[in-house]
C-alpha positions in Angstrom: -90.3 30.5 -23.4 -89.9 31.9 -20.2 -87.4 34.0 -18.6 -84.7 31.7 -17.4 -84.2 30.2 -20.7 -84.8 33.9 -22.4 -81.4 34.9 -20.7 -79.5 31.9 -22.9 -77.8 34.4 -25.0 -76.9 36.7 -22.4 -75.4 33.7 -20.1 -73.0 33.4 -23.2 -71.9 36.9 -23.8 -71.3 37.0 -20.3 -68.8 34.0 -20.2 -67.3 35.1 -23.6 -66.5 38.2 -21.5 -64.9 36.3 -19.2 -62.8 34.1 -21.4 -59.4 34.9 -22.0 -59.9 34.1 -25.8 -63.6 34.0 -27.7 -64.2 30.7 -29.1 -61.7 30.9 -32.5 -63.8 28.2 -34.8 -67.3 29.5 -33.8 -65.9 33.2 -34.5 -64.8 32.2 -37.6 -67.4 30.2 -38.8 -69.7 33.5 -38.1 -67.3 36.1 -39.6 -66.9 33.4 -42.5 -70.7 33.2 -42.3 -71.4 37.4 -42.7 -68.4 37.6 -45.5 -70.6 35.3 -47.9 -73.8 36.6 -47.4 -72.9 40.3 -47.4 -70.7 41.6 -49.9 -68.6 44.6 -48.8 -68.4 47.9 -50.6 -65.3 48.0 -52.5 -63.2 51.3 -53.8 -61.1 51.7 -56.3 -57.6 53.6 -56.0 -56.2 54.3 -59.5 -53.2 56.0 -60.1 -49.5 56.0 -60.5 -47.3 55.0 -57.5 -46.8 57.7 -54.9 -49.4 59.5 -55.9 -51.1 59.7 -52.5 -53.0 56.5 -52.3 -52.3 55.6 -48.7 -52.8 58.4 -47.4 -56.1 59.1 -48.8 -56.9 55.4 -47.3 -55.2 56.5 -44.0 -57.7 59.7 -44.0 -60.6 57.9 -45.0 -59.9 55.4 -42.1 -58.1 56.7 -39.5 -55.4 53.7 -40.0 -52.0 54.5 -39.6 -49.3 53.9 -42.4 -48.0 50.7 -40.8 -51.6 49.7 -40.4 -52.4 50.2 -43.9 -48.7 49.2 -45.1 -49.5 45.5 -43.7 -53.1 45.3 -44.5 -53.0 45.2 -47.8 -52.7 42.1 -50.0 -52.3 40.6 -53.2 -55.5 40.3 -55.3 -54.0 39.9 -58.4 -50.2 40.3 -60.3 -50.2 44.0 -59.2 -53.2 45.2 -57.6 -53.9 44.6 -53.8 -56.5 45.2 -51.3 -56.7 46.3 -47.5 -60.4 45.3 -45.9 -61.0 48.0 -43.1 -61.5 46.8 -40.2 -59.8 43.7 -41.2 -62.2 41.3 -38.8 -64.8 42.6 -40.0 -64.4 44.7 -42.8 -67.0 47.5 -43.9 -64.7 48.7 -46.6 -62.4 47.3 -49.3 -59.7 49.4 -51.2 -58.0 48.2 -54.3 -54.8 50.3 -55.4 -53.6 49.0 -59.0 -50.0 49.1 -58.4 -47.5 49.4 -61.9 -49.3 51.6 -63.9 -47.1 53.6 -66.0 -43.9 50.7 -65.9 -42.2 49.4 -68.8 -43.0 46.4 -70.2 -46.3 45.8 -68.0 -50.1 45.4 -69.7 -52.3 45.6 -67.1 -55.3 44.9 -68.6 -56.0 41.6 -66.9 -55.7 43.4 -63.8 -57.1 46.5 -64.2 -60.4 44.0 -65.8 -60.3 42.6 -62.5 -60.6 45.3 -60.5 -63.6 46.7 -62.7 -65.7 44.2 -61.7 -65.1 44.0 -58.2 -65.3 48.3 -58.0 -68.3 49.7 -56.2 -66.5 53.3 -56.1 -63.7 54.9 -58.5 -61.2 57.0 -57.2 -58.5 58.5 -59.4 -55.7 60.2 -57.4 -53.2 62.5 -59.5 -50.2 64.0 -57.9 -50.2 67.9 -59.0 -46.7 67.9 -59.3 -46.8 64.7 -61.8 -47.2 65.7 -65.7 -47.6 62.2 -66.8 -51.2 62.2 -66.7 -51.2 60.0 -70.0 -51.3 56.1 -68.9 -54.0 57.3 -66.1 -56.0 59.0 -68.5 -55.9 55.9 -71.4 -57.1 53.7 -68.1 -59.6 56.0 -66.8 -61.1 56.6 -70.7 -61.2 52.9 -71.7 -63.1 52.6 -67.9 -65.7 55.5 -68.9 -66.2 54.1 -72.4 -67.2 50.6 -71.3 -69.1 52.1 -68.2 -70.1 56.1 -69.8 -72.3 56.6 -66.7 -70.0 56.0 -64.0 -69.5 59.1 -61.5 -65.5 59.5 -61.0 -63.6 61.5 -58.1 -60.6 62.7 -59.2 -58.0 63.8 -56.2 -55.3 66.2 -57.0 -52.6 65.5 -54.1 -49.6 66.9 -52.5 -50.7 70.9 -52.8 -47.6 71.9 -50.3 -45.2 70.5 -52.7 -46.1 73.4 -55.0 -46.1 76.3 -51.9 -44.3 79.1 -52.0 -41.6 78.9 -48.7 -42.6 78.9 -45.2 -46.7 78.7 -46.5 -49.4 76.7 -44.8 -52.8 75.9 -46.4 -55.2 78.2 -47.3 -58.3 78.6 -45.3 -61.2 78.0 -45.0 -60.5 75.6 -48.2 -61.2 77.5 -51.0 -61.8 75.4 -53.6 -65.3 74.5 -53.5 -65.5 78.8 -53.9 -66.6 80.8 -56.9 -63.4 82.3 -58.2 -60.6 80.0 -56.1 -58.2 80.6 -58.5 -57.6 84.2 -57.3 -57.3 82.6 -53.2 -54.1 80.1 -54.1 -50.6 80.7 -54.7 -50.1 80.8 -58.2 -47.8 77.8 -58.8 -51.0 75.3 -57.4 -53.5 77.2 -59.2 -51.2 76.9 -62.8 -50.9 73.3 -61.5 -54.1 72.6 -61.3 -55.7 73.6 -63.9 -52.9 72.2 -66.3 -53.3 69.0 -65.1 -57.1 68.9 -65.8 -56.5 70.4 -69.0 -54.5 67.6 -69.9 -56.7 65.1 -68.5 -59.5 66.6 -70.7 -63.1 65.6 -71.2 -63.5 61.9 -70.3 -65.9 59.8 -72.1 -69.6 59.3 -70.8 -71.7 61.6 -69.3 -71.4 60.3 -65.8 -70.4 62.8 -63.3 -66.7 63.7 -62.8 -65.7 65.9 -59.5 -62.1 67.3 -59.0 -61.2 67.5 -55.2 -57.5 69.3 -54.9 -56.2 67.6 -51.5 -53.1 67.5 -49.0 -53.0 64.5 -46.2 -49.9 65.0 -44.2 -48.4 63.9 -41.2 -48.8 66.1 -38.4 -44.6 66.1 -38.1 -44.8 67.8 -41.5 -46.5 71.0 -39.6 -49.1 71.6 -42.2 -52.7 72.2 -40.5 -54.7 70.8 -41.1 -53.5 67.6 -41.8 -56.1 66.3 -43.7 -56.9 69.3 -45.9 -59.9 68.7 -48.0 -61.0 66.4 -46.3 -64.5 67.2 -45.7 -64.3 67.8 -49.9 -63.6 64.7 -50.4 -66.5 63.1 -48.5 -68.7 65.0 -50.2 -67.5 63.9 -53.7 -67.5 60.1 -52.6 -71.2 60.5 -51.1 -72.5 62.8 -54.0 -71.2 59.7 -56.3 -72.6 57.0 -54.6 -75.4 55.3 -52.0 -72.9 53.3 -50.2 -73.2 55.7 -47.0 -69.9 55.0 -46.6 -69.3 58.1 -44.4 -71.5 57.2 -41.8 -70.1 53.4 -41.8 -66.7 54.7 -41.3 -67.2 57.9 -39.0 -68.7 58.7 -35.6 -70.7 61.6 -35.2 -68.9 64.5 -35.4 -69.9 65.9 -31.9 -67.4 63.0 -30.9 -64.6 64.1 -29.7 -63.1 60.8 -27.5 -60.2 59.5 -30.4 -61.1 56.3 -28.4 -64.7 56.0 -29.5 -63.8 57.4 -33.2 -61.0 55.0 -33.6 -64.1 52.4 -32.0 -66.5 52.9 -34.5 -65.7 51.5 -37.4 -65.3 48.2 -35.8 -68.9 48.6 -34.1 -70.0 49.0 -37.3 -68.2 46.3 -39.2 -69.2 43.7 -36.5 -73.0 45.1 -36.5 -73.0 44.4 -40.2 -71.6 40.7 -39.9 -73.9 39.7 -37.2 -76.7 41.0 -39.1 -75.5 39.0 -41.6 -75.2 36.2 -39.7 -79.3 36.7 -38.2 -80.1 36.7 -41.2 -78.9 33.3 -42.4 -81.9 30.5 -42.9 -80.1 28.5 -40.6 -78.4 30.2 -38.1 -76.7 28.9 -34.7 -77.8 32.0 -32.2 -74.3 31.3 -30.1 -72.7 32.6 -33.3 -73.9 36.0 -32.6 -72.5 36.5 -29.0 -69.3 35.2 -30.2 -69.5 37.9 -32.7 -70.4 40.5 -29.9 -68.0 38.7 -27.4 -65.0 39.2 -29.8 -66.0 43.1 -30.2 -66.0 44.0 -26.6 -62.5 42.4 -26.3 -61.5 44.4 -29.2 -62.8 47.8 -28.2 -61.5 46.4 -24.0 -57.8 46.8 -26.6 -58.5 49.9 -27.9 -59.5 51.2 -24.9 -56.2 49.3 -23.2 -58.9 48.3 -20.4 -58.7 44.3 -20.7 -61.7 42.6 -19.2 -61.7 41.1 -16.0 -64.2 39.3 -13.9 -64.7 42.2 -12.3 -65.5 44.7 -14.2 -67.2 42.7 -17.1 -69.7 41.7 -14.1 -69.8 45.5 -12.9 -70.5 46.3 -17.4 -73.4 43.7 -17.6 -74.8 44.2 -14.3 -75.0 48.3 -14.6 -76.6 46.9 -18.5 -79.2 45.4 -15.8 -81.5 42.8 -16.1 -84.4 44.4 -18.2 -82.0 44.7 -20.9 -80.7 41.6 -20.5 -84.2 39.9 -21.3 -85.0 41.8 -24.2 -81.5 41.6 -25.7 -82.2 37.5 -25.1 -85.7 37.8 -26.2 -84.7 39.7 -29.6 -82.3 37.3 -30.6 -84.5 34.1 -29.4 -87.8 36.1 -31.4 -86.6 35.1 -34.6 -87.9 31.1 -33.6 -90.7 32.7 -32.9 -91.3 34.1 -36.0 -90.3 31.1 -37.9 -93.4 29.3 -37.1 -95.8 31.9 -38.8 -97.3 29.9 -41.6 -96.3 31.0 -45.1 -94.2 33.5 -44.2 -91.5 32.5 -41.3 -88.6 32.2 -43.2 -89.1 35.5 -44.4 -90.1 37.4 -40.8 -87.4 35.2 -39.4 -84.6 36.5 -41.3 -85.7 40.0 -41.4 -85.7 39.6 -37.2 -82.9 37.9 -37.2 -80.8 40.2 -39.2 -82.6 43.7 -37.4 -82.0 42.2 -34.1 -78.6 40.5 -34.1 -77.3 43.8 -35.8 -79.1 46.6 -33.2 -77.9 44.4 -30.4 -74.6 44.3 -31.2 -74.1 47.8 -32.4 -75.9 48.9 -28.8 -73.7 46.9 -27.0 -70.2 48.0 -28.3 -71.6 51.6 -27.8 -72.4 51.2 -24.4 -69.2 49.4 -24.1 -67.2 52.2 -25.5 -69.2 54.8 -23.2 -68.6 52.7 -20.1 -64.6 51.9 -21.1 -64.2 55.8 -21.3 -65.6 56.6 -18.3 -63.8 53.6 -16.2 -60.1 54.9 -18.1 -61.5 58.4 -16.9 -61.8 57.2 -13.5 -65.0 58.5 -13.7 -68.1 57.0 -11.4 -70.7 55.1 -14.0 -74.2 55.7 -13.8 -76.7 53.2 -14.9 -78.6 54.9 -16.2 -76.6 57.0 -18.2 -75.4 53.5 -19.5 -78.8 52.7 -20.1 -79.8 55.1 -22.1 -76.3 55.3 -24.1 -77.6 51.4 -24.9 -81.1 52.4 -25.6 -80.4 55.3 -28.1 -77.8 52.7 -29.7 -79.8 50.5 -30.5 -82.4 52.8 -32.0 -79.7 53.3 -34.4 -78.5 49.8 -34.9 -81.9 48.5 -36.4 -81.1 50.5 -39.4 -77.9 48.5 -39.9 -79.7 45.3 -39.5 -82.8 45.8 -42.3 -81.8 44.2 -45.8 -81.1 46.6 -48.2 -83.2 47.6 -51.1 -80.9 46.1 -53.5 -77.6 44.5 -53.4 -74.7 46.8 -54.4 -74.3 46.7 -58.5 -71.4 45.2 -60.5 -68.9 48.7 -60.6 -69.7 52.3 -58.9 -72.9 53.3 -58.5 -74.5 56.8 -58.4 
């Protein structure tokens, strides 16, 4: 193969760049493509009706409410689900809606979302005392499934604050003797409410994480109190890495490139997928990429133009541009290894698909910043932004150990 024909797949990102729109039926038929072959992680929200739900979605995330409000749809009579991002989703939530109402057996429903469930989630409200209809669910869940880890959020603690209080800090209830550091009407709170939920069946692993997501109009700071808790109990009870999937490093600090992540993540995964298909079209994969750099150009509100997507892939340069053709061309290579070049293939195909795309959208986000900035771009600090990306984009792309299990694991 030699060089000319090596820059194929570059040739295409560049004019998908260019494009006002990416190809529609070839993105599809990719995100399509990914969806089948690579099931997404799936959490479970149970719980009555404002209980907190959304917002622990909306902290989780970093979607706003009208984000979250229209992303969710129906999966079955009462229980919907909002895919995050929603192109290319890394997460699903399912919130059982109607628990609690008269006249409604949710059983069919709540069987439903069983078996989809990678992750259980039950969210209590502290100021709600009708723990009952939650706790028959969540004990019928634990008997059919004894080893499954649940995370238990308490919610709304400022409801329950004396007048004119803010949150305690730092958040004491991951302390030895917290009782003693909160006003006395959350601590009574509480503890009632997990006396009344009582020992669940099972010996799986149950954490309590007492929370408060906010608005930051309602003046409590922070606004995501507990957060950090909350992670921890979600990670401790499972090996979905969701964290990682869903945040950037914390030593980001650009909202653009947090908000960005996500998405470079969820389209990583997907063309991954997609490199990893028997058959595989490689144009599918720079439609993939194509359609990420226009989304983060939105985020950014920096749209593409002939200009400066020329000025992106030309600071990229052309080293990178051969060995970003060459990785995704490899896996033909591979295929013709006797015995084994379906195998090889795949595995190339889905490391290199995924590390390229997951180094490009990072080096996009680094040189969208710095343009919005009005800052000068270096190449080589683009460069190396791309080189270190992609170091950590081949872990996104190797096939996991095992394919999630039917319900939560730990």
């Amino acid at each position: 193969m030699n060089a000319e024909r090596a820059r194929g797949p570059w040739r295409k990102l560049y004019r998908a760049l260019l494009s006002s729109e990416v190809d529609g039926e070839r993105l599809g038929q990719a995100l399509r493509a990914a969806a089948a072959s690579q099931p997404v992680p799936v959490i479970w929200l149970l719980g009555l009706a404002q209980s907190g739900k959304t917002s622990i979605v909306r902290a989780l995330t970093g979607s706003s409410r009208a984000e979250i409000g229209n992303g969710f749809r129906p999966c079955t009579r009462t229980a919907s689900a909002y895919d995050f991002p929603p192109e290319a989703p890394i997460v699903s939530f399912l919130d059982t809606r109607g628990l609690g109402e008269v006249d409604y057996v949710p059983d069919e429903d709540l069987a439903q979302c069983e078996a989809r469930a990678h992750q259980l989630i039950t969210v209590l409200k502290i100021t709600d005392t009708r723990v009952e209809t939650v706790r028959e669910v969540l004990c019928a869940v634990r008997r059919r499934h004894p080893d499954w880890p649940v995370v238990i959020a308490q919610t709304c603690l400022h409801e329950a604050y004396p007048e004119d209080a803010d949150h305690v800090l730092p958040y004491p209830f991951a302390m030895t003797g917290w009782e003693s550091r909160v006003p006395e009407a959350v601590r009574r709170l509480v503890l009632a409410q997990r006396e009344q939920l009582g020992k669940l069946p099972g010996d799986g692993p149950v954490a309590w994480v007492p929370l408060d997501f906010t608005l930051p109009e309602d003046g409590y700071q922070p606004a995501d109190y507990g957060i950090d808790a909350l992670w921890s109990a979600i990670e401790s009870a499972s090996s979905l890495g969701l964290r990682a999937r869903l945040r950037a490093d914390p030593s980001v600090t650009d909202i653009y490139s947090r908000a960005a992540h996500p998405h470079v993540v969820g389209y990583s995964l997907a063309a991954g997928a997609v490199g990893a298909l028997p058959v595989v079209d490689l144009a599918l994969v720079p439609a993939l990429q194509g359609r990420l750099l226009q989304l983060l150009a939105g985020l950014y509100r920096l749209p593409w133009t002939r200009r400066n997507a020329s000025e992106f892939l030309g600071l990229l340069g052309g080293g990178i541009a051969t060995a970003y053709s060459l990785r995704l061309a490899g896996r033909s290579i591979a295929k013709l290894v006797p015995g084994w070049g379906q195998t090889i293939g795949a595995v190339w195909g889905a490391s290199a698909s995924a590390a390229t795309t997951y180094a490009l959208g990072k080096a996009a986000c680094a040189y969208l910043a710095r343009r919005r900035e009005g800052h000068v771009i270096e190449a080589d600090m683009l460069r190396e932004v791309y080189r270190a990306a992609l170091a950590r984009g081949r872990q996104l792309g190797r096939p996991p150990a095992e394919r999630p299990p039917d319900g939560p694991v730990g």
